[in-house]
N, C-alpha and C positions, 0 to 999 in steps of 0.2 A: 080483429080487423076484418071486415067484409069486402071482398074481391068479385069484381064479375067475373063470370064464365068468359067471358070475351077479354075480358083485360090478363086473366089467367093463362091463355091461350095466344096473347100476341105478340107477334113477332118485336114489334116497334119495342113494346116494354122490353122484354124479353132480352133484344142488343140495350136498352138505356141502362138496366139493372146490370148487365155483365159489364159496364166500364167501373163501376164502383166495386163489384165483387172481384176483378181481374186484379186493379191494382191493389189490395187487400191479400190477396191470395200469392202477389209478386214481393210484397214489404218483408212477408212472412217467411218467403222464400231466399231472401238477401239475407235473412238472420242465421244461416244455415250454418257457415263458415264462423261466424262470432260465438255465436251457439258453439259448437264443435272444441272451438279454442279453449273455449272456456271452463270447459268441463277436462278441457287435458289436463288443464291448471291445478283442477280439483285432485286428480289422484292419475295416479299414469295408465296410461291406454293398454288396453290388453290386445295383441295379436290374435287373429284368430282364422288365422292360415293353416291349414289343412293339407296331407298329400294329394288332395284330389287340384287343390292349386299349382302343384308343379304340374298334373298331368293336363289341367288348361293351356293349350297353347295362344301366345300374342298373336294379334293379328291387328295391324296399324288401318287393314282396307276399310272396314267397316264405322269408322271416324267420323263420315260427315253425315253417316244413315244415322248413327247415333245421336249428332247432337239434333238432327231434324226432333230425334225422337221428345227429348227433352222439351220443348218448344210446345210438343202437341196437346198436352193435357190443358195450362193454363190457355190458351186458344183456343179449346172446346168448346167454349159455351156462344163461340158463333157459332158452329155448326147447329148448337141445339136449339137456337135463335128459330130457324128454320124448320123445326120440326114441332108438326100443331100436338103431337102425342106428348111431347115434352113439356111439364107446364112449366111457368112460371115461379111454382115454389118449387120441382124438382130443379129448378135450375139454379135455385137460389143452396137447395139443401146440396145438392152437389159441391158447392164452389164451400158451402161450410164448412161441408165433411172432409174435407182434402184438406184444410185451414188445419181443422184438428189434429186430422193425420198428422202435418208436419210436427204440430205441438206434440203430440205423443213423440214421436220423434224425437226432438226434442230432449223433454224428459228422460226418456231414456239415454243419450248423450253424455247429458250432466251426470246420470245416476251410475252409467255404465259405459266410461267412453271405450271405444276401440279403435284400432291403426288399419289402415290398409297398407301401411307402408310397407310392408315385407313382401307385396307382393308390384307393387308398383315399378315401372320402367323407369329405373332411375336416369339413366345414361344413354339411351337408343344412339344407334350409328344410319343417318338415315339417309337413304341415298338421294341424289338430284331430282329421282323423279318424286319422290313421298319427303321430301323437307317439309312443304305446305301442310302435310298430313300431321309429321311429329310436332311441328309448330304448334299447330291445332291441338293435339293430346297435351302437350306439354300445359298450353293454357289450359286447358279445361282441367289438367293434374292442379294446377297452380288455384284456380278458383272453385275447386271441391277439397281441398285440404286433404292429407293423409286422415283426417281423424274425421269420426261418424262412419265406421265402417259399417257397426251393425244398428239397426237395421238399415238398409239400402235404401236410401229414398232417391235413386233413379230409378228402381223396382218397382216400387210398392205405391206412386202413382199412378203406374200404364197398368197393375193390376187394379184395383180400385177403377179404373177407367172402363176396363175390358169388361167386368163384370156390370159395370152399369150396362154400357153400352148390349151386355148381351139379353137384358132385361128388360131395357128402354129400345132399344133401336138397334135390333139383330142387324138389317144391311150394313149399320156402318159397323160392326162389329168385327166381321168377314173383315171388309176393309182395311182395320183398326190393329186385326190380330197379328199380322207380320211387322208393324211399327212394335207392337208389344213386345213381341218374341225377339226383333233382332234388339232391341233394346233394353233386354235383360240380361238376353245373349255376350252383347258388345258389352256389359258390365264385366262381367269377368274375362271374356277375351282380351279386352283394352286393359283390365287389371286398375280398377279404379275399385272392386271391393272384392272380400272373398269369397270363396261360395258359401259359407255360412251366411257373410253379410246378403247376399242375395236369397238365400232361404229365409233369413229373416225381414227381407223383403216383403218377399211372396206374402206371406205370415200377416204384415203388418196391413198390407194391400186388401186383402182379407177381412181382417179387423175393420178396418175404415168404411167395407160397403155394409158388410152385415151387422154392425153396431154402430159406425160413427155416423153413415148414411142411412139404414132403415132405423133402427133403432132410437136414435136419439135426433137429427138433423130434419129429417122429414116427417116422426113421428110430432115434435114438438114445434115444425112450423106449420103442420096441416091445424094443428090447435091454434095455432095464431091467428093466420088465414084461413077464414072461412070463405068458400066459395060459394058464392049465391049461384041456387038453378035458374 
């Protein structure tokens, strides 16, 4: 399929295409918890709590930095809306390759579930001023399920992200990089994975840009779409 240089390039497309890719990439995302469940069904979850998890200290503050963080990846492709260096198929191979991500994910789940439960705040005593806070954690324990501990896919997005971004669009990289960091960070602080499960974040975040995105996503939509000079 032939594309202009100009249609490649435009913003207009560019937001029309991220409404169909967003919710696409949101459906995939709502499967996370059933997915999860359902592979505990298969065979029991293995722990994979470590000493370096006792030596994690909780910390409730960092709660609402967190879930901003969660929010930022599937929103990104307004940002890239606006940026003429970003084309139109990289915007398209992005929103694939994170699709995939989760599916690898996924699979592994089903193939290898794990718990975060051993490390999770089961009982917090929380005082008047941070109620709002444990509120907040408690939902967010309650709609990411103890199981899917490894790999982290609160991780292994904002990786996947960071590395586009430091390849596509260094300024917003800078940006981008303390949404990253306390948002890896607030993983095991908040105690939603372990730190394995966050290493195999990292890992899978990894995976996604240098195979799922160069390799397979962008390599096989630049074949599709040909760009007329």
């Amino acid at each position: 399929m032939k594309i202009s240089k100009k249609l490649n390039q435009s913003i207009w497309f560019k937001l029309l295409i991220f409404i169909p890719l967003f919710f696409l990439l949101w459906v995939v995302m709502l499967r996370y918890e059933a997915v999860c469940n359902f592979g505990g069904t298969l065979r029991d979850a293995v722990s994979l709590k470590t000493f370096i998890d006792a030596w994690i200290p909780f910390s409730i503050y960092i709660i609402y930095w967190y879930i901003l963080c969660l929010f930022y990846v599937p929103f990104s492709g307004l940002l890239y809306a606006f940026n003429r260096k970003i084309s139109v198929i990289q915007v398209i191979s992005f929103y694939v390759s994170v699709i995939l991500l989760y599916l690898v994910s996924y699979a592994i789940y089903l193939i290898f579930p794990t718990t975060a439960q051993g490390v999770m705040i089961s009982s917090p005593n929380p005082s008047v001023l941070n109620e709002g806070m444990f509120t907040a954690l408690q939902g967010l324990y309650t709609a990411s399920t103890p199981l899917g501990d490894f790999p982290s896919l609160h991780v292994a997005p904002l990786v996947f992200m960071g590395l586009f971004l430091y390849k596509r669009w260094r300024s917003l990289f800078w940006v981008f990089l303390p949404f990253a960091f306390f948002g890896a960070i607030g993983t095991v602080i908040l105690k939603f994975h372990t730190f394995v499960g966050v290493l195999g974040g990292i890992a899978l975040g990894m995976f996604g840009y240098y195979v799922l995105y160069e390799k397979v996503a962008l390599k096989y939509l630049n074949k599709f779409f040909v760009v007329e000079k």
